[in-house]
C-alpha angles and dihedrals in degrees: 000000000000122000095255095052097050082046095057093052096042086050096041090045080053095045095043091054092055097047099047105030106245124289108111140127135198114187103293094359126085124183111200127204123308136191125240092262098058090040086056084057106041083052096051093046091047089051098052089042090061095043092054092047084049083057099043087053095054092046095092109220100253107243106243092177091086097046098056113130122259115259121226103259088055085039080058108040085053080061101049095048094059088048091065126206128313110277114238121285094244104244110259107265106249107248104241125224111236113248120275107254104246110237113273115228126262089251101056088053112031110069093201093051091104088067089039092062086046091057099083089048106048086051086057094045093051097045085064093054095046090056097258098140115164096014116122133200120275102182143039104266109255118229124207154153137220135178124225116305105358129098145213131223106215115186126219132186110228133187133230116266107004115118114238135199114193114209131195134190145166152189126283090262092059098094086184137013122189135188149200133186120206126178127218099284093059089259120148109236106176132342129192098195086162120135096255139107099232106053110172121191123186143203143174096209109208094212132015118274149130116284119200103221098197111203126206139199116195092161135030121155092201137055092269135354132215117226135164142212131207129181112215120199139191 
């Protein structure tokens, strides 16, 4: 039972004495006679009882429920919302190959290629001397090398009735060159064995077919020696 209601019925037991006199009784309780004094008194009391239980009643319990302290876990979630989320693990950087290395060209590499690029004109320059005018070349020129004393057998297609002058050359260290043109049958047709290094063999063919030019090379200073052939037609 709460304080204001215990207040009102002991104020009103008190007011209830002094108006009446005494003489009352309320179940177990009896109040016997009193005098006007302590009627006087018994009223007053009773008065001031009431009006303090009017009071308590109006004075509203204080809520304790909202004001409770935060615990630790909530103490600790505050925490880890300001923090925000976990920025974003960065992507791994792609390892990147290293470029190709672009071909280098036959001249940075080849140490004889200066003689290579003369070939074409020195063929040209020869079949002149040799009294070729107006022959052109036929055929991609062919490039070699031989070492001293041994020989090569290059084959070339020809066709029927075009005149052909076969021309050889080589580099400063061939001291001699020789050739020798077979047809398909294994026939020799013409042969320049001369010591010289610009031996020349010629041939009208009277059908188209495959030659064998066979290339000597009888003298070379050096470990091995270029040296290039051309066939020239009309």
């Amino acid at each position: 039972m709460s304080i204001d209601i215990v207040a009102f019925i002991f104020g009103a037991i008190l007011l209830s004495t002094g108006l009446w006199g005494g003489g009352l009784s309320i179940r177990d309780i009896s109040i016997p006679k009193i005098g006007t004094i302590p009627r006087a008194a018994s009223i007053g009391m009773g008065i001031f009882i009431i009006l303090m239980g009017i009071g308590l009643s109006e004075v509203s319990p204080v809520d304790t429920s909202e004001e409770s302290t935060p615990t630790e876990d909530s103490t600790t979630d505050a925490t880890e919302s300001t923090e925000g989320p976990d920025p974003p693990t960065p992507a791994p950087t792609p390892i990147s190959n290293p470029p190709t290395p672009e071909p280098t060209s036959a001249s940075a590499t080849d140490p004889d290629q200066a003689f290579r690029a003369q070939v074409g004109q020195q063929l040209v320059a020869v079949s002149e001397q040799a009294g070729l005018n107006g022959f052109d070349l036929t055929h991609e020129p062919y490039l070699g090398q031989l070492a001293d004393n041994t020989q090569e057998p290059i084959t070339l297609d020809l066709r029927g009735g075009v005149s052909y002058g076969i021309i050889g050359v080589c580099d400063s260290d061939c001291g001699d060159m020789d050739l020798e043109l077979y047809d398909e049958n294994g026939n020799l047709i013409d042969s320049d064995t001369e010591t010289d290094a610009m031996p020349i063999v010629e041939v009208t063919p009277q059908w188209d077919g495959p030659f064998t030019i066979n290339v000597i090379m009888p003298n070379c200073a050096a470990p091995y020696c270029y040296y290039g052939l051309g066939a020239f037609g009309q």
